[in-house]
N, C-alpha and C positions, 0 to 999 in steps of 0.2 A: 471712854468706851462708847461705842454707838449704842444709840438710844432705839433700837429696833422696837416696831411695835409688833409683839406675838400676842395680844390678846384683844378680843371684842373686835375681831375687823372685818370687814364688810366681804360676802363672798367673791371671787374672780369674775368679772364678765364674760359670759358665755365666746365662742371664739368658736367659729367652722372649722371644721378637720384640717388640718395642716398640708399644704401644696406641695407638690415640688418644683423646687426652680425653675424658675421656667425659664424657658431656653430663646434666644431671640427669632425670629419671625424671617424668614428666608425673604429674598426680592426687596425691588424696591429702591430709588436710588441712594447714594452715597448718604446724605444728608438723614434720611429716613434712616439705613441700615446702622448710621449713628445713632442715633435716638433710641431707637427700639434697644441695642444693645444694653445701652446707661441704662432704661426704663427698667427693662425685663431683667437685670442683674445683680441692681444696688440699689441702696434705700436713696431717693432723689430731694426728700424736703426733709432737713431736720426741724423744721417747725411751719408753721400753718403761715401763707400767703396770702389770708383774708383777713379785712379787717374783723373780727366778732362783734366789734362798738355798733358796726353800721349795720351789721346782721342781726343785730339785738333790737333794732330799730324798724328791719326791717318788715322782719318777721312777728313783733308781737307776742313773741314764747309766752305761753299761760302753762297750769300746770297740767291740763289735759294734754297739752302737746305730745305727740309722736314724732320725735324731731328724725327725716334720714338724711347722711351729710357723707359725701366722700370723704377717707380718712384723713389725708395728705399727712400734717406731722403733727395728727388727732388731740392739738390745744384745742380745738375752736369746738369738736365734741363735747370735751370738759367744760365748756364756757359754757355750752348750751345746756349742761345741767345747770350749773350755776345759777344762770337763768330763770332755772324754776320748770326746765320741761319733764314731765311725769314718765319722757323713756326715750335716749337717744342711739341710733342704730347706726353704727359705722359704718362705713361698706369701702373695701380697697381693693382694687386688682392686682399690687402690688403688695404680697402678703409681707415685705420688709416694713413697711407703712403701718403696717397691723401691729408689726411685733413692737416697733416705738410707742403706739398708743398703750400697749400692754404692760410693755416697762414702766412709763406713764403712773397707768390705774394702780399698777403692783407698787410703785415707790410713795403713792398715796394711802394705802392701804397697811404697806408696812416699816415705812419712814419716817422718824420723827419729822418738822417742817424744815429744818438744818438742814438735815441730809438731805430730805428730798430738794434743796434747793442748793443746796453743792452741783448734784449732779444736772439742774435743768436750768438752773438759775446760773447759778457761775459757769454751768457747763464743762465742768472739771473737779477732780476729787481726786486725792490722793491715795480713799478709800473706797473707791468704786467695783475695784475688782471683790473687795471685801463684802461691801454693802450687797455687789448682785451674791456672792455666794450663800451669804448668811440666811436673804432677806427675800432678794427679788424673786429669785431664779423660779421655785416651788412655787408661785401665782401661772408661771408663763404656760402659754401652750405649746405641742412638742414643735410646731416649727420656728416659734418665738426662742425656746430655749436655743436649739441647734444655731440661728441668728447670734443670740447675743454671747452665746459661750464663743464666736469667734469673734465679736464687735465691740465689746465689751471697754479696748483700750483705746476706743474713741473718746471717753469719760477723762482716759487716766492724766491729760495735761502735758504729753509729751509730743517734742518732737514742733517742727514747722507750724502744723495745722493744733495748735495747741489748747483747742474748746473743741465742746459737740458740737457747735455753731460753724464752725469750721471744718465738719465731716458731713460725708453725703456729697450727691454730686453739687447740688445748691450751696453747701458751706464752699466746695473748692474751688466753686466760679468766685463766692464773695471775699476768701482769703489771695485769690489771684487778685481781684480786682484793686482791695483796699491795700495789697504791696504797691502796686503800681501806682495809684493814688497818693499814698505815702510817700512811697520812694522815687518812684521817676516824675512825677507830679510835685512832688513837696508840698501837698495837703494837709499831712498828718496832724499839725497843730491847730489849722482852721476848722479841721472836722472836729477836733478835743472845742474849741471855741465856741461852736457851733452846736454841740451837744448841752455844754454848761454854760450857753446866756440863758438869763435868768429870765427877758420876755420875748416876747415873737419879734418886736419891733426893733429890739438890738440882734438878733439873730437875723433880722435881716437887714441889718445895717452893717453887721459883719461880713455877711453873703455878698453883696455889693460892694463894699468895699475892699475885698480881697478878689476882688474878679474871682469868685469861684466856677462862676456859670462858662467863661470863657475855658478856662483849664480842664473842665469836663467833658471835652468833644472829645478829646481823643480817646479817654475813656469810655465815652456812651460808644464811639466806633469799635473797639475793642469789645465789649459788653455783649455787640447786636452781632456779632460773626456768629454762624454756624453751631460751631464746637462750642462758646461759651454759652445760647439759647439751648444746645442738647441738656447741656450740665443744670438750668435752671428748669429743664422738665417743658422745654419750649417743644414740639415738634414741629416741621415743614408744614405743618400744614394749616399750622397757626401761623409760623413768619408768613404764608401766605396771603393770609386775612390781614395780617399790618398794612403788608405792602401796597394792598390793593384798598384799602381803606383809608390810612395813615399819611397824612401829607410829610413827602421826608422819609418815611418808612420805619422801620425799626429802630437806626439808628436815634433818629428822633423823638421817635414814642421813650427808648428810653433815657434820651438827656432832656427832656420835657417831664418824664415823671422824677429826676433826682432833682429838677429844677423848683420842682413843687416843693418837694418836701423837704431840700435844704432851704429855700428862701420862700417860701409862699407858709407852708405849717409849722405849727408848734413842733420842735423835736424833744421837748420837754418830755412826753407823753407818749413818745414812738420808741416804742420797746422792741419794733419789726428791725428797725433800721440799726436801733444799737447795739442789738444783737451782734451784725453781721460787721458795725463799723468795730466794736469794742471785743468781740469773741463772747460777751455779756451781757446779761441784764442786771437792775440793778432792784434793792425791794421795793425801790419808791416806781420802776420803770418796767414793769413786768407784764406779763399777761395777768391776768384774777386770776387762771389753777396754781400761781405759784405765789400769791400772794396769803400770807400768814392768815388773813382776817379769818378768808375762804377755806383754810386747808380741814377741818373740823367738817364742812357743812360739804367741800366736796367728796371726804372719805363718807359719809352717809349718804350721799346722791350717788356712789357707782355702783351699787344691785340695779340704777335704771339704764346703765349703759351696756351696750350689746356687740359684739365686734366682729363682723362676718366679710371673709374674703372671698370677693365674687363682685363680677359687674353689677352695675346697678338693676340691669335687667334680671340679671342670673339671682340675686338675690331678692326680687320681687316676685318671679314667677315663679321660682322656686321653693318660697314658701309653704309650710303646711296651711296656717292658717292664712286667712286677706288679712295683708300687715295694717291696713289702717292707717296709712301717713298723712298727719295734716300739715308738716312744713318739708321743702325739698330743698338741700342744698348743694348745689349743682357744680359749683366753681367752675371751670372753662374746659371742661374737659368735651364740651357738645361742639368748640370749635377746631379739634382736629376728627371729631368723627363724621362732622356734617361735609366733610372733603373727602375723607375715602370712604365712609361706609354710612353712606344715607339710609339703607334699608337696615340697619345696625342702631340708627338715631332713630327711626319711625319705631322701631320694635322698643326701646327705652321707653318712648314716650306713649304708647300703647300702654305699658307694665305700668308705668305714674300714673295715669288715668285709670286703670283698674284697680291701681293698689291703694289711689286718694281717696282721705271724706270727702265730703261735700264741699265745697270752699277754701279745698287747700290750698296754699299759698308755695310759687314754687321762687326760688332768688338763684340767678347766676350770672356767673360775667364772662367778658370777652375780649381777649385781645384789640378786636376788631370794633367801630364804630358802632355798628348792625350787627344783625343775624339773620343773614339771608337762605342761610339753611336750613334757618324753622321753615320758610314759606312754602316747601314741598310736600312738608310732613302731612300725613292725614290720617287722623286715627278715630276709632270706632266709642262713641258717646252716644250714649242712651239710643243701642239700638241703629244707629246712623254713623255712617262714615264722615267724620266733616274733616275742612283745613284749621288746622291746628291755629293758628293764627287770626281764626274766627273763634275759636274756643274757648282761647285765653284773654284774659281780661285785664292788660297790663297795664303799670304805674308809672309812665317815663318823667313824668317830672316830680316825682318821690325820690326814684332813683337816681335820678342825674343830681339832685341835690344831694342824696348822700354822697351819690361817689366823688363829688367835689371836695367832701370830707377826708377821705380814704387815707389812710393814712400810711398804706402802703403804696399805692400810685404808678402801678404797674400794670395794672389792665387799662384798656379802652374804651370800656365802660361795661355798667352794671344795670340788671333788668328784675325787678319785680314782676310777678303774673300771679294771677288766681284760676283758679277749677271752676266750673261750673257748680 
């Protein structure tokens, strides 16, 4: 019988009124009207494409923290309580993104550590239509429910796309990819070799020795097309910062980041990549919300988690009270807005500056090498207009050493900055 938990549990995180779908964005060309489609329709990440190791590092979380962090597939949120911050505020424009983290909070709150790790951990359950009726559903908020009572048999383990890890547009790019890899490639058994060598140094002695870096171009060409960047939540205007920064371009950016992390990092420890090669995680290879030690200490830390759907502006300025943020986690979403909508990124970074303490620390990353689309920016400090770029107080060789860590390996790099 499931071990549901109905007593002593922590109350729901607050959640914004429920949206309605929102419809895609007229104009624009081909590439763009693609993107926006997938964006504006479906849930695009079924789990977080940051590392939280190197965010953990980055940032510092103490327990005063007011940690805000766009939601994406709201692990790296949970991490941040973990962490020990005193209150973390999600924020998504895609209120599908919200409803995952909600599922998330709800199967912490009211699932044994089993269950909750059937359904995020193995990413399939037999009983998941069960577990949401019983258990989940009554946390959710109304647009989270109306979501998941139709999404539900993404959990159930059937069919092709057979995990959550393999639903969403990001799972359909990685279950396309890793066929192809497998089957018309004949990887399959080098990537099983390559998961279970036991050190870095036979892991890259197997990576060399099976020429895998050769047999991966075709695949990084297939990867960096168009339609497969829409499905990984890439937009035009990000492949545009590759190309123009990126020696080689996209294609390269991504058979140089699978180059890394099959033959350069431990895969021992990459719970990103097993995910998507395996459909799974495993308990030893997981993120910390899904790890047993944690589940106790993070059902007590979600009264500090807050989940609100709106821009990162719309939910700073919109505030009743000044939110008070001392860490900002940014992830790359300032690299397709600082292309079409610069007075859209000036007004963001206006709302952070009014809504930071004093010496908040902001981390994000970027497709692209740089960020030339901060250097326009100028926003209004104590009184004065200055360039943002003079404002900010950044860490480049803090960050370039962690993002050599990264263990995801899919941006172009990573920027620390502080507040005045």
């Amino acid at each position: 019988m499931p071990s549901y938990s109905s007593t002593g549990v922590a109350p729901a995180p607050t959640a914004s009124p429920s949206p309605a779908l929102p419809a895609p964005r007229a104009g624009g060309p081909l590439a763009g009207r693609m993107f926006t489609a997938l964006h504006d329709r479906k849930l695009v990440y079924n789990a977080c494409w940051e590392d939280p190791a190197l965010d953990r590092e980055a940032l510092g979380i103490v327990p005063d923290d007011h940690v805000l962090v766009i939601t994406s597939g709201g692990c790296n949120a949970l991490d941040y309580l973990l962490a020990g911050a005193g209150r973390v505020t999600a924020v998504d424009v895609n209120p599908r993104q919200n409803a995952l983290l909600e599922l998330k909070a709800a199967g912490v709150r009211r699932l044994a550590h089993a269950e909750f790790f059937e359904l995020f951990g193995t990413g399939r359950s037999p009983r998941a239509g069960e577990m949401y009726r019983d258990a989940l559903r009554q946390d959710l908020s109304p647009f989270a429910r109306r979501y998941w009572d139709g999404h539900m048999d993404a959990f159930a383990g059937r069919g092709w796309r057979d995990s959550f890890y393999y639903r969403g547009t990001s799972g359909l790019l990685a279950k396309g990819l890793m066929l192809f890899l497998r089957h018309c490639k004949g990887l399959g058994p080098h990537l099983e070799e390559l998961l279970d060598a036991p050190t870095l140094a036979h892991q890259r002695d197997l990576y060399e020795s099976r020429r895998i870096s050769d047999r991966l171009r075709s695949a990084t060409r297939l990867a960096s097309r168009p339609l497969a960047l829409s499905l990984a939540g890439v937009p035009p205007e990000q492949r545009r910062e590759i190309a123009e920064e990126y020696a080689g371009g996209t294609a390269q950016l991504v058979h140089d980041g699978l180059d890394a992390i099959l033959g350069r990092l431990p895969l021992a420890d990459n719970y990103f990549w097993r995910a998507y090669i395996t459909g799974s995680y495993t308990p030893e290879c997981c993120p910390e919300y899904l790890k047993a030690a944690n589940f106790a200490r993070l059902r007590e830390a979600l009264p500090r988690l807050d989940v609100r759907t709106a821009t990162v502006t719309g939910h700073l300025t919109g505030a009743v009270d000044r939110p008070d943020v001392s860490k900002f986690v940014l992830l790359d979403h300032m690299d397709w807005m600082g292309w079409c909508d610069q007075a859209g990124l000036a007004a963001e970074w206006q709302a952070i500056v009014d809504a930071a303490r004093p010496g908040a620390r902001v981390i994000y990353r970027s497709a692209g090498l740089r960020t030339r689309y901060l250097d326009p920016v100028r926003v209004v400090h104590d009184g004065r207009t200055r360039r943002l770029t003079e404002l900010l107080h950044r860490h480049p060789e803090r960050a370039a050493a962690l993002h050599e860590r990264d263990r995801v390996h899919t941006y172009g790099s990573f920027h620390i900055a502080d507040l005045p």
